[in-house]
N, C-alpha and C positions, 0 to 999 in steps of 0.2 A: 175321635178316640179319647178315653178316657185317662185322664192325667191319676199318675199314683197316685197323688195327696186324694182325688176327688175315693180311688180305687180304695185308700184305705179307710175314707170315710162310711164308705159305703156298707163295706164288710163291717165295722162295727156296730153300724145302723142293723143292718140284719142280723147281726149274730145278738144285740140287745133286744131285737123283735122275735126272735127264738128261743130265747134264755126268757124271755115273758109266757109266751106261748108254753114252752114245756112247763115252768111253774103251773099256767092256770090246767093243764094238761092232765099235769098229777091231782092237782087238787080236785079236779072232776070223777077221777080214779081211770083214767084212759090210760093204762099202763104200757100197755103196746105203743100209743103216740107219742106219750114221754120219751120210751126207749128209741122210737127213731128221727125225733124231734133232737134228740139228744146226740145221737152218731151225725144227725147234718150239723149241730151246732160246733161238734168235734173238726170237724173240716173247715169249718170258719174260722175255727181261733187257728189254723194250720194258716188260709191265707192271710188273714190280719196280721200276721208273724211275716210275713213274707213279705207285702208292702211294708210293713213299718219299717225291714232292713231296707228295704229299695228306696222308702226317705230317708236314711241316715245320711247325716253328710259326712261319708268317710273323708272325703281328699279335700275338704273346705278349713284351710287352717283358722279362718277368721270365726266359727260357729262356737257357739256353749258346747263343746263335747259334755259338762258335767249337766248339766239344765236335758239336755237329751240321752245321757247316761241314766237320769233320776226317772226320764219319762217312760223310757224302755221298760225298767225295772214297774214301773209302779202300773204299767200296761200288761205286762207278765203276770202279774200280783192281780192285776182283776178276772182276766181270761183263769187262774188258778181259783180265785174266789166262786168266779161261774161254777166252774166241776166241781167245788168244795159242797160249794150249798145244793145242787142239785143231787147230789149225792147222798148228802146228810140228808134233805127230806125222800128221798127215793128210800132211805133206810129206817122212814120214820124218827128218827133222832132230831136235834134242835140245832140251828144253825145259826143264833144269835151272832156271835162273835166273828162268823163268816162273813155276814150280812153289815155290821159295824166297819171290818178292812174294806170289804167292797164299795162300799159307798165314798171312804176318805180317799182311796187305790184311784176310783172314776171321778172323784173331785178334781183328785191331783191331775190328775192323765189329762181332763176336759179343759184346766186351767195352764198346764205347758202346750198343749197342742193349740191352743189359743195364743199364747203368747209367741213362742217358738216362731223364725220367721217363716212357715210355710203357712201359720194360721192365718188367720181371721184378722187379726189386732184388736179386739178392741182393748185391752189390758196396756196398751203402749201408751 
């Protein structure tokens, strides 16, 4: 059986390899693929949302509540960046400044979910 931490790694893995995909998608001009490249990607950030609360340590008094307060946030802020830019090029429009949070959003997220103790460590 698969452990949340691995369940929520996983869904970001995929939902990053989907959010690639529909990019090269549109850019081929396969608009139909985009648009449903796009509603599966919409169901991923639904479960990424759902294991990340199933990591939270609500009843662990000893935990960074604020270090995973910031991660939350700053994982919200990249699944929004997704649909931002996806959207902004689906409308033709330019998506610099989208692309800029997202990147600094999945810095942060990559470097607490490392640190945080359900990660990895190597940051310890």
């Amino acid at each position: 059986m698969m452990s949340t931490t691995h369940a929520h790694i996983t869904t970001w893995a995929i939902a990053i390899i989907l959010f690639i995909v529909a990019l090269s998608l549109h850019k081929s001009g396969n608009m139909k693929g985009f648009k449903i490249v796009q509603m599966i990607l919409r169901v991923f950030y639904i479960l990424i949302i759902i294991t990340g609360i199933l990591l939270y340590p609500f009843g662990n008094e000893s935990a960074n509540h604020a270090l995973y307060g910031i991660k939350v946030l700053a994982g919200l802020l990249v699944i929004s960046m997704f649909e931002m830019i996806l959207i902004k090029i689906s409308k033709g429009k330019n998506a610099g400044s989208f692309w800029v949070i997202f990147v600094i959003a999945l810095a942060l997220v990559l470097y607490l979910g490392l640190r945080l103790p359900l990660g990895f460590h190597p940051f310890l």
